[in-house]
C-alpha positions as CSV (number, residue, x, y, z in Angstrom):
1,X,-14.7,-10.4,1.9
2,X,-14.7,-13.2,-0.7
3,X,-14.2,-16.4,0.5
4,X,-13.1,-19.0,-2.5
5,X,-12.1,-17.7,-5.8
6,X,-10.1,-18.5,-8.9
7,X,-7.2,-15.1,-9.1
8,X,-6.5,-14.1,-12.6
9,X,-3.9,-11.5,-14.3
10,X,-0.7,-11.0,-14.8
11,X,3.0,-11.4,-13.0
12,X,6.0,-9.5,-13.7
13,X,9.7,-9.2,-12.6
14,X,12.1,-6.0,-13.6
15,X,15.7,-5.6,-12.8
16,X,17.4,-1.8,-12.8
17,X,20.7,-2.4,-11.3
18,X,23.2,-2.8,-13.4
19,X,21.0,-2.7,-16.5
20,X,17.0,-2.8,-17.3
21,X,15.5,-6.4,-18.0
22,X,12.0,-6.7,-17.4
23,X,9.4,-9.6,-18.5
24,X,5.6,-10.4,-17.4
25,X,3.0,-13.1,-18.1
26,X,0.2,-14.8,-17.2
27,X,-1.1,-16.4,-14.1
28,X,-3.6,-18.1,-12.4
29,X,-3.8,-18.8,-8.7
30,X,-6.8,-20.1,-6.1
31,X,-7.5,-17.9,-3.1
32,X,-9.0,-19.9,-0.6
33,X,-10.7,-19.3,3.2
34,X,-8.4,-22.0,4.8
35,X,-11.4,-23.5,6.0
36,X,-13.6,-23.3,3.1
37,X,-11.1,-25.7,1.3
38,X,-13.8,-28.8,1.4
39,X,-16.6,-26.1,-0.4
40,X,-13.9,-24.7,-3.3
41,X,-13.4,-28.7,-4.5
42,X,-17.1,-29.8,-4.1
43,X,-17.8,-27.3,-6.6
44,X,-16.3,-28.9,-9.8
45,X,-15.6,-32.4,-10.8
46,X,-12.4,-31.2,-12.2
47,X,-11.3,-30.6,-8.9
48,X,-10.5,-32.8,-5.9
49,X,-8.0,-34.3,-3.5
50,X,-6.7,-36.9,-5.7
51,X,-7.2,-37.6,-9.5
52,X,-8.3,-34.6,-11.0
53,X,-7.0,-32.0,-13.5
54,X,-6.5,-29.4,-10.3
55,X,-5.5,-31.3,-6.7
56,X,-5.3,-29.9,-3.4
57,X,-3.2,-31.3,-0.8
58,X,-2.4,-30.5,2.4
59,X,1.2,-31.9,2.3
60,X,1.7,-29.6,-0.7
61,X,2.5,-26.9,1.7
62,X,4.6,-25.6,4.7
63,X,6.0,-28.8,6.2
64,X,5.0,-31.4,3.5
65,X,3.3,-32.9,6.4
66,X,-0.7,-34.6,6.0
67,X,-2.1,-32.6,8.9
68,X,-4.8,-30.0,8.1
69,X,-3.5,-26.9,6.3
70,X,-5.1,-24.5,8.4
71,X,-3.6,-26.2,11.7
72,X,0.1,-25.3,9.8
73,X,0.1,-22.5,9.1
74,X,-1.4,-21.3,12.3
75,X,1.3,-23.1,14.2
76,X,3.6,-21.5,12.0
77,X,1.9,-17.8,12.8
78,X,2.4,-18.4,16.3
79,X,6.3,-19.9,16.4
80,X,6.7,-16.5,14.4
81,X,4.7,-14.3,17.2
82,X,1.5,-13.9,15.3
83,X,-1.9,-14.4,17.1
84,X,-3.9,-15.9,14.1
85,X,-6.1,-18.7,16.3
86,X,-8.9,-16.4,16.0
87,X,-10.7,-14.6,12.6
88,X,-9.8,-15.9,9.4
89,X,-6.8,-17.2,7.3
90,X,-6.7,-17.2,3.4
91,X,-4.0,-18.7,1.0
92,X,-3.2,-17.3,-2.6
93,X,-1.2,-20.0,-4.4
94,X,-0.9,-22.6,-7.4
95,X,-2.7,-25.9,-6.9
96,X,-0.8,-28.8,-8.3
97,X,-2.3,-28.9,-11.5
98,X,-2.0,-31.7,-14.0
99,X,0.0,-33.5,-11.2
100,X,2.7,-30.3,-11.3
101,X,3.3,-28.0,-9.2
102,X,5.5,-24.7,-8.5
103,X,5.0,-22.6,-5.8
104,X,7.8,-19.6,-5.6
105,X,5.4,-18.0,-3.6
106,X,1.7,-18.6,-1.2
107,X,0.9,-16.2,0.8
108,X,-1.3,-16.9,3.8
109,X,-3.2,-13.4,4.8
110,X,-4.9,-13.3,8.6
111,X,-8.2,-11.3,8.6
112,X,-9.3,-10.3,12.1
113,X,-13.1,-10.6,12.8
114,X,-15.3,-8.3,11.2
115,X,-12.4,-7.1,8.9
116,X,-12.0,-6.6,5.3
117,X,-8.4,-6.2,5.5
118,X,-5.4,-8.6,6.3
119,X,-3.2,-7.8,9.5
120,X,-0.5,-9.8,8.9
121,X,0.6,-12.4,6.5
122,X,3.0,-15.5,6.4
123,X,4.8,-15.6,2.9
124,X,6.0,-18.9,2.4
125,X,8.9,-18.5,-0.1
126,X,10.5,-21.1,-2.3
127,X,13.9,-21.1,-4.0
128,X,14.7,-22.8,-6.9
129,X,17.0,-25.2,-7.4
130,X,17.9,-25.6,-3.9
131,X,14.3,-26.5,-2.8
132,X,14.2,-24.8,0.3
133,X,11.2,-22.9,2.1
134,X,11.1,-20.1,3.8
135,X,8.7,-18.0,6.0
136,X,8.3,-14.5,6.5
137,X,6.0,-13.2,8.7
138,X,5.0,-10.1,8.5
139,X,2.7,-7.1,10.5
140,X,0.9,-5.1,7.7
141,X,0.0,-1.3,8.7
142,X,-1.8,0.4,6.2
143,X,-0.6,3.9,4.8
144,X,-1.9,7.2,3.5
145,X,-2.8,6.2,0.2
146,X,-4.9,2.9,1.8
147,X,-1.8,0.5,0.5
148,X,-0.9,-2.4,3.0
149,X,2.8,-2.1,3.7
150,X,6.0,-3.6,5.3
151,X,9.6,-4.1,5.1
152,X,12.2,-5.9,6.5
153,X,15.6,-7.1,5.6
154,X,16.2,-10.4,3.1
155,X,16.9,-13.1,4.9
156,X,16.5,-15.7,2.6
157,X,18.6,-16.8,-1.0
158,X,16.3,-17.2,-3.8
159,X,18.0,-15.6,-7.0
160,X,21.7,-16.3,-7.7
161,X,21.2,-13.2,-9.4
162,X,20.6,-11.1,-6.4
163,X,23.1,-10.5,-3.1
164,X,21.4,-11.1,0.0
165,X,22.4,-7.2,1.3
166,X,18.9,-5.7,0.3
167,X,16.1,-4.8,2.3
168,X,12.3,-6.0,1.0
169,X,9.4,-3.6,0.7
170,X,5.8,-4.9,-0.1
171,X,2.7,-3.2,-0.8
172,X,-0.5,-5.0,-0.8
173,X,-3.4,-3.9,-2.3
174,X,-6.9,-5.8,-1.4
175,X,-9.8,-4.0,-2.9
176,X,-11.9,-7.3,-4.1
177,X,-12.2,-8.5,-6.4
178,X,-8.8,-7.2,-7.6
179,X,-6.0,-8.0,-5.4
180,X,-2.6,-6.4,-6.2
181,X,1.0,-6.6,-5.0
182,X,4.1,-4.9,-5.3
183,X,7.4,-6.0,-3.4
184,X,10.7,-4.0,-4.0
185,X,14.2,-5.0,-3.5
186,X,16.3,-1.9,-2.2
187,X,19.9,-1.2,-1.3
188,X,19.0,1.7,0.8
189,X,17.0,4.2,-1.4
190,X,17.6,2.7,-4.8
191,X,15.7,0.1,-6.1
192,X,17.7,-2.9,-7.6
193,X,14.6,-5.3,-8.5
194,X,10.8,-5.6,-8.4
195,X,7.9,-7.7,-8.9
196,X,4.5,-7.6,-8.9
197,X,1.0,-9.7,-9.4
198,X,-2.1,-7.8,-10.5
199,X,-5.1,-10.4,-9.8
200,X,-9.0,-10.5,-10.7
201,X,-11.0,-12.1,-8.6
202,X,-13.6,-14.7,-9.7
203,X,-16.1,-16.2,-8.4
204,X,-15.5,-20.5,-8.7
205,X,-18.5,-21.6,-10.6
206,X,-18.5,-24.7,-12.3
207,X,-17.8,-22.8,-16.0
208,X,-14.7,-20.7,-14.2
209,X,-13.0,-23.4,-12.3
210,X,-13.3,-26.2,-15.8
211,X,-12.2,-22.9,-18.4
212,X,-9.0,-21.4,-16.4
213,X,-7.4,-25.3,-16.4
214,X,-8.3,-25.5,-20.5
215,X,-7.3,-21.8,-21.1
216,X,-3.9,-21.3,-18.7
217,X,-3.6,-25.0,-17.6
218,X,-0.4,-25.9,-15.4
219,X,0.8,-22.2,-14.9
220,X,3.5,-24.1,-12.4
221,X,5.4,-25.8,-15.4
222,X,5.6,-22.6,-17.3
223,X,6.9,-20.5,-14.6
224,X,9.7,-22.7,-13.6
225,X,10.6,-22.9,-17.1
226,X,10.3,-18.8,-17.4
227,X,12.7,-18.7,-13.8
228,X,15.6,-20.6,-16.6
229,X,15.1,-18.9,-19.6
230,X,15.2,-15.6,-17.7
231,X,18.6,-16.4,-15.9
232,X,20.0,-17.7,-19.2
233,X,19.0,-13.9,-20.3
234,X,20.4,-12.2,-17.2
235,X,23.9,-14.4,-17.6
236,X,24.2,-13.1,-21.1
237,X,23.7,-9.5,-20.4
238,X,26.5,-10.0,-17.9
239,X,24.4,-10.2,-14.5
240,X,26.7,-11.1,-11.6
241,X,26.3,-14.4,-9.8
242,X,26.1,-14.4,-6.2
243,X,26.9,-18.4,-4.7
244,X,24.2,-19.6,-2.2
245,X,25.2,-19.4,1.0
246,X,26.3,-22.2,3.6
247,X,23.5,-23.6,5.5
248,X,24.7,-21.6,8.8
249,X,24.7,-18.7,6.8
250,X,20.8,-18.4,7.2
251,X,20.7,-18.5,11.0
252,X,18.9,-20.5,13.0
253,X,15.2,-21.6,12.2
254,X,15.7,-19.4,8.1
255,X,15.0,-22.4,5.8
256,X,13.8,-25.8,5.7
257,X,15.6,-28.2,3.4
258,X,13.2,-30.7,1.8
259,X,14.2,-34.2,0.4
């Protein structure tokens, strides 16, 4: 299993219900051991904890809190039901970068000892503009054709684009160095949207971890400005908008608003 690595490829979005609109670019992302976090940034001067071109931070993620990332999100695991205290916990997600960051999505993937394969994973969705998070936890079984897979019903507003009646179904893909996801939005058999990474691997030497800031740079900046010009698209083809709902809409426990 690879520990540390900088995740290269591709993301991409298409709608099918009421019409086609599809788009894809790409992306960069760190895949980190959770505890391996202190190794990853002692092996380039461009990276660090403060005052460098890529910056991690623990308050950067889950609670916006300072305690130790790894103690997060295994609290969070547990409130959920997850037993993640023992094997290992890795995170693919955008560093702030350039002092930016956008995260629509981290996933946090729990790896039982001795396995190559994930169990379970916490996705940590965010929405934009609202600026809420979100956590899904999720059991992965894996099926007949070796895909990681699970589905559950939205529970959570992210696209005003999109009604909240659909049910999600992701497929994970971890044959390393190439990590792939698929996760489907269906109203009962048909599929209404999907989206999808397809990531390489690589290992974070010195010349990898300086070249992907100079070659991709803030990849955060650029997707939040893709999210806009792709809803000004999808409102001129006609795409209905569905209003965010009222806090108590979510349930108890759904979302976390953030200052």
């Amino acid at each position: 299993m690879i520990g540390q690595a900088v995740a290269r490829g591709r993301v991409w979005h298409q709608r099918n219900v009421p019409f086609t609109h599809r788009f894809d670019y790409p992306l960069w992302l760190v895949w980190c051991d959770l505890e391996q976090i202190p190794d990853l940034l002692a092996s380039s001067p461009w990276w660090g904890r403060a005052w460098r071109p890529v910056v991690f931070r623990d308050r950067d993620f889950v609670d916006g809190s300072d305690a130790p990332l790894l103690d997060k999100v295994r609290r969070q695991a547990a409130d959920a039901g997850l037993d993640w205290q023992q094997g290992r916990v890795c995170m693919l997600g955008q560093w702030r970068t350039f002092g930016t960051l956008f995260n629509p999505l981290v996933l946090y993937l729990h790896f039982p000892e001795g396995s190559d394969q994930p169990d379970s994973m916490l996705a940590e969705v965010q929405n934009t503009p609202w600026k809420e998070r979100h956590f899904y936890a999720l059991p992965l079984a894996m099926d007949d054709e070796g895909a990681l897979v699970v589905d559950h019903d939205k529970t959570f507003h992210v696209s005003p684009f999109l009604p909240m009646a659909l049910r999600y179904h992701w497929r994970l893909h971890v044959a390393f160095p190439d990590f792939r996801l698929i996760l489907k939005d269906k109203s009962d058999d048909e599929v209404v949207f999907a989206a999808g990474i397809n990531m390489t691997l690589m290992h974070p030497n010195r010349s990898v971890m300086r070249n992907v800031i100079m070659a991709m740079g803030a990849r955060g900046v650029v997707t939040l400005k893709g999210i806009y010009w792709q809803a000004f698209k999808l409102w001129r083809k006609g795409a209905r908008f569905h209003r965010h709902p009222q806090p108590q809409d979510h349930g108890p426990n759904e979302s976390e608003r953030r200052g």
